[in-house]
C-alpha positions in Angstrom: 21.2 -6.6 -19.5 19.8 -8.6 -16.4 22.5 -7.0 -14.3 21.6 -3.2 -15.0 17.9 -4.8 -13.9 16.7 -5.1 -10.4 20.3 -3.2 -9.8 19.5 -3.5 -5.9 18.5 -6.7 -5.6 21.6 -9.3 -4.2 21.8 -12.3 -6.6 20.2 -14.9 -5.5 16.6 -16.6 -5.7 14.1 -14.2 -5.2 15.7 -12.1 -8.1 16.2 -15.3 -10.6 12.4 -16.2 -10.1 10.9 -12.6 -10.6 13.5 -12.0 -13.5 12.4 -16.0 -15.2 8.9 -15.0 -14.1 8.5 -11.7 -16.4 11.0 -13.5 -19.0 8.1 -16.6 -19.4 5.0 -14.2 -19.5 6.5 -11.9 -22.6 8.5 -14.7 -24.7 6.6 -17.6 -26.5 6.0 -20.5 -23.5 3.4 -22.2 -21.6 4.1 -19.2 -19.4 3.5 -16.5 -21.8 0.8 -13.9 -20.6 -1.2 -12.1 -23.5 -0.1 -8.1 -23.4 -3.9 -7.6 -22.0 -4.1 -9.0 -19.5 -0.3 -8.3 -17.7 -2.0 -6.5 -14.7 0.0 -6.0 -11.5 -0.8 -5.0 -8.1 1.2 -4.2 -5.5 -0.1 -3.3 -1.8 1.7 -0.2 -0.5 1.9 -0.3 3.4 4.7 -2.2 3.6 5.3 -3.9 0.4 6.2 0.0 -1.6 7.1 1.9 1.6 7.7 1.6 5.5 4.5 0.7 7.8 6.1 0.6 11.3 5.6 2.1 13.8 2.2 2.9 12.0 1.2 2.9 8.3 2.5 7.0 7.3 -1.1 7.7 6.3 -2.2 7.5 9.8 1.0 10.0 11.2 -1.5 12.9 8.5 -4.7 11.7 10.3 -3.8 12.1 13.5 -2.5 15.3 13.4 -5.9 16.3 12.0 -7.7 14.5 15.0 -5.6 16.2 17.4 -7.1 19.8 15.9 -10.2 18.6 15.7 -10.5 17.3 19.4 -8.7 20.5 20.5 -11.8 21.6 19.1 -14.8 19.9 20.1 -12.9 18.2 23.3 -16.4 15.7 23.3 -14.8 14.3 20.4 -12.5 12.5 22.8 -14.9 10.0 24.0 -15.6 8.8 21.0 -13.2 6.3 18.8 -10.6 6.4 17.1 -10.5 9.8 18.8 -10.7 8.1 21.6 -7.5 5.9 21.2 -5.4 9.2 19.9 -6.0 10.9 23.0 -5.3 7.9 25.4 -2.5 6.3 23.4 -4.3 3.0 23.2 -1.9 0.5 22.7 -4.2 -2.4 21.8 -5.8 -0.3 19.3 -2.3 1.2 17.7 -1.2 -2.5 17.5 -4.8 -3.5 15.6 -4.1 -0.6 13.1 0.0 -1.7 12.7 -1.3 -5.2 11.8 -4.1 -3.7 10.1 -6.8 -5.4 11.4 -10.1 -4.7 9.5 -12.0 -3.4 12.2 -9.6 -1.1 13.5 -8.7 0.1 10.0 -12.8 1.0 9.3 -12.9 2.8 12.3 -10.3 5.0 11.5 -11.2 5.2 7.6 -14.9 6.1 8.7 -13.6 8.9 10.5 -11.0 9.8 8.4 -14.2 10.4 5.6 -15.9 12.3 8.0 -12.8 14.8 8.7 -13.0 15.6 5.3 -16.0 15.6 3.8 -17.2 18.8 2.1 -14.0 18.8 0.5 -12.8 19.3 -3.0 -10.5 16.9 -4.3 -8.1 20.0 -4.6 -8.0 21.0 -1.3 -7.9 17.7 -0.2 -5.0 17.3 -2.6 -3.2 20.5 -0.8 -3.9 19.3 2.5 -1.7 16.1 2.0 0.8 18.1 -0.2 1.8 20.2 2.3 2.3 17.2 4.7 4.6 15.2 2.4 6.6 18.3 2.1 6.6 19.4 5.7 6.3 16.0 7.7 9.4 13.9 8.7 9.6 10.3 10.1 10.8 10.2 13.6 13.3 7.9 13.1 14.8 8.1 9.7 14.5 12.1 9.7 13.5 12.4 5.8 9.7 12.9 4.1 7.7 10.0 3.8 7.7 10.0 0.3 12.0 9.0 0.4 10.7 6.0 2.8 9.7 3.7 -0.5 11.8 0.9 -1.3 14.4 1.5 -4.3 14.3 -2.2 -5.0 10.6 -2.2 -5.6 10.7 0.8 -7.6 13.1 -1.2 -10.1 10.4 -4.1 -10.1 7.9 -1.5 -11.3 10.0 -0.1 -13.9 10.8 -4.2 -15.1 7.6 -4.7 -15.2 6.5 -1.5 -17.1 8.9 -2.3 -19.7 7.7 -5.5 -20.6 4.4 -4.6 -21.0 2.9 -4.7 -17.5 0.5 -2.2 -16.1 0.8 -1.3 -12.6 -1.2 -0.6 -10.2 -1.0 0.1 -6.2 -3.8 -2.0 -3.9 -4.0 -0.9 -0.6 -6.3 -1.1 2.5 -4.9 2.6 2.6 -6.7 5.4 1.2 -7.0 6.0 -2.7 -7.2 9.5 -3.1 -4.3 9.9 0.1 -2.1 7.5 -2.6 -3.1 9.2 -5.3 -1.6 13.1 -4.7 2.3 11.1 -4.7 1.7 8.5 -6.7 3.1 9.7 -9.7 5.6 11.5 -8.6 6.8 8.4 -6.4 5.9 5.8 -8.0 5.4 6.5 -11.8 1.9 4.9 -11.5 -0.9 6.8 -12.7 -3.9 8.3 -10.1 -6.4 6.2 -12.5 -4.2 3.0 -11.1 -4.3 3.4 -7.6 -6.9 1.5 -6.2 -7.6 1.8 -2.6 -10.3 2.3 0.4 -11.9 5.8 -0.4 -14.8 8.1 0.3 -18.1 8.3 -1.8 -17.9 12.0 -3.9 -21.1 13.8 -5.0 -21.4 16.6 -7.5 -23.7 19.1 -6.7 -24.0 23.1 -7.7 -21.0 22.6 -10.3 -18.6 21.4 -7.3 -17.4 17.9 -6.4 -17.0 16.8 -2.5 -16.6 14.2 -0.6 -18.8 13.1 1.1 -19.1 11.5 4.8 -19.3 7.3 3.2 -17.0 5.1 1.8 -17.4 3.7 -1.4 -17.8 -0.2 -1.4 -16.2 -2.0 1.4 -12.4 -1.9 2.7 -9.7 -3.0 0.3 -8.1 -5.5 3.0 -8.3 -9.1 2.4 -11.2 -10.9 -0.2 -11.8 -6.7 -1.0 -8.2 -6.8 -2.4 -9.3 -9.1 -5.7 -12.5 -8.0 -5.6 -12.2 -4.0 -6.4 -9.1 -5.2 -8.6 -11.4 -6.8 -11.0 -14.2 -4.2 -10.5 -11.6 -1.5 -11.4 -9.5 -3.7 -14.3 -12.0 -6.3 -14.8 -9.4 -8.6 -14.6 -7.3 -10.5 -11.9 -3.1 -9.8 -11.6 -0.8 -11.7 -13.3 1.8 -10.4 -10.5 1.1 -9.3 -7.3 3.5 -8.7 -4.2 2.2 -8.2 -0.8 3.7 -8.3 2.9 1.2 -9.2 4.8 -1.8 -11.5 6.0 -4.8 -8.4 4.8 -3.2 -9.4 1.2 -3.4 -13.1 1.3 -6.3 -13.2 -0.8 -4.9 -10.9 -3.8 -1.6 -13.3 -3.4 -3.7 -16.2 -4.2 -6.0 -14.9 -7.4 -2.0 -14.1 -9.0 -0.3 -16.3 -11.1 3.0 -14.9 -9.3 3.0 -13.8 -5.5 5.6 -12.1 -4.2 5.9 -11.5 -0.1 8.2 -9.3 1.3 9.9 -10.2 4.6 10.7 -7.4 6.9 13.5 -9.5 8.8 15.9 -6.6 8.6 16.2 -4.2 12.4 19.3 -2.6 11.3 18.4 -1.0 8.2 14.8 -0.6 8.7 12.2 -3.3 11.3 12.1 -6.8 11.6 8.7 -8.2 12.5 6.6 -11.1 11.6 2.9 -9.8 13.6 0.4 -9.3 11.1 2.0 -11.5 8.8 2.3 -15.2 10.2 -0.1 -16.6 8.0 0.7 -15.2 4.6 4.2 -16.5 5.5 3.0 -19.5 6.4 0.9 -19.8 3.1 3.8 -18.3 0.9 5.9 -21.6 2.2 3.1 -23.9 1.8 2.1 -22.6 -2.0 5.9 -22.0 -3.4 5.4 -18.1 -3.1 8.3 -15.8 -3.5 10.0 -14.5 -0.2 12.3 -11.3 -0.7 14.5 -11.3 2.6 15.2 -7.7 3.1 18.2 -8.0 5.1 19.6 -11.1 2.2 17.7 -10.0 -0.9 17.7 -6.2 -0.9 21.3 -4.0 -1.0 19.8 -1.5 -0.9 16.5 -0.1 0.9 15.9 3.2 0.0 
């Protein structure tokens, strides 16, 4: 049985403690976790998919932004347009390490583009991308860039009871038009930075504000209990933006991107969490040692 689970993962301890992990919270122990309150959240950038060069959201923005400057070239002195049109560097390496302030730039402006929308056409907007979009340097969809190994750990989990949920600085409804179709989670579970709607003459829009404050660091617990009204049981992160929703879990998982053949190895952005995984008995997955495969 445990070998047909987590079927990409190599043996060793990363598997044994997520496998004893979900074994204690559904069998009668001091571990044992009541069926209601088995929430888990995952971050996505990352954690469920690749984030370098830049988190894939970003590659649907920008070629939005580059329309939009094309028309209204004023737009160009103002950031993140700004940034896009000089290649900006320091700012592309604030967004890979998704630095809060960098991120609610781009999010602020990423509401703008799009308000007046429907959620449909919103919807058909990032549709067509997933279909017609490929990474540069792996040549496929976005959508074939999640990690096969994590998608076992969500089907583990669902089996015993678990429900699942995505938590990302990213945007919610961007997550949501793939989400079940990639991940098997429902839209309701996606929980993510996202744009205020309003409903007026029998039509619902965005509109040009975000709704509450980013979902990065302290916002990661916080709209997890405003949206569950409870705090995970399990949670697996990569980074230092998810340090906080690491911390409120009873299990933290951390994924290590340590692997430059098969996909990146890099630590920026993520020094601390590792830090704090080593320092609170967290649960390192080594992609290169821990994963067979990747996608």
């Amino acid at each position: 049985m445990t070998e047909q689970v987590l079927a990409s993962w190599n043996q060793g301890p990363a598997r044994r403690a997520v496998l004893d992990y979900v074994h204690g919270a559904t069998t009668p122990s001091e571990a044992f976790v009541e069926p209601a309150d088995r929430i888990a959240t995952f971050d996505n950038d990352g954690t469920l998919w690749v984030e370098q060069p830049l988190p894939p959201q970003f590659d649907f923005v920008f070629r939005a932004w580059e329309q939009e400057v094309k028309a209204d070239p004023s737009l160009a002195a103002r950031q993140p347009y700004k940034a896009l049109v000089e290649r900006d560097q320091d700012f592309f390496e604030g967004l890979a390490t998704q630095e809060p302030e960098v991120v609610g730039t781009l999010l602020e402006a990423f509401a703008r583009s799009w308000a007046g929308t429907t959620p449909e056409e919103f919807d058909s907007r990032v549709r067509e991308w997933t279909r017609t979009v490929r990474d540069a340097r792996f040549g496929v969809p976005y959508v074939e860039l999640v990690y096969r190994p994590m998608l076992e750990l969500l089907d583990l989990l669902r089996a015993n009871g678990f429900r699942v949920f995505v938590c990302s600085g990213g945007g919610r409804d961007f997550m949501r038009v793939f989400a079940e179709d990639t991940w098997v989670i429902p839209k309701e579970n996606v929980i993510g930075s996202a744009a205020a709607y309003t409903y007026a003459g029998d039509r619902l829009v965005r509109s040009r504000e975000l709704l509450g404050g980013l979902d990065l660091g302290a916002g990661k617990p916080e709209h997890i209990f405003a949206h569950t009204g409870r705090l995970p049981a399990f949670a697996g992160g990569n980074a230092d933006v998810d340090i906080e929703m690491l911390r409120s879990a009873a299990f933290a998982l951390l994924v290590r991107h340590d692997d430059d053949r098969r996909e990146y190895a890099y630590t920026k952005g993520a020094e601390t969490s590792l830090a704090t995984a080593e320092r609170l008995g967290w649960t390192v997955v080594s992609m290169k040692s821990d994963w067979a495969t990747l996608f």
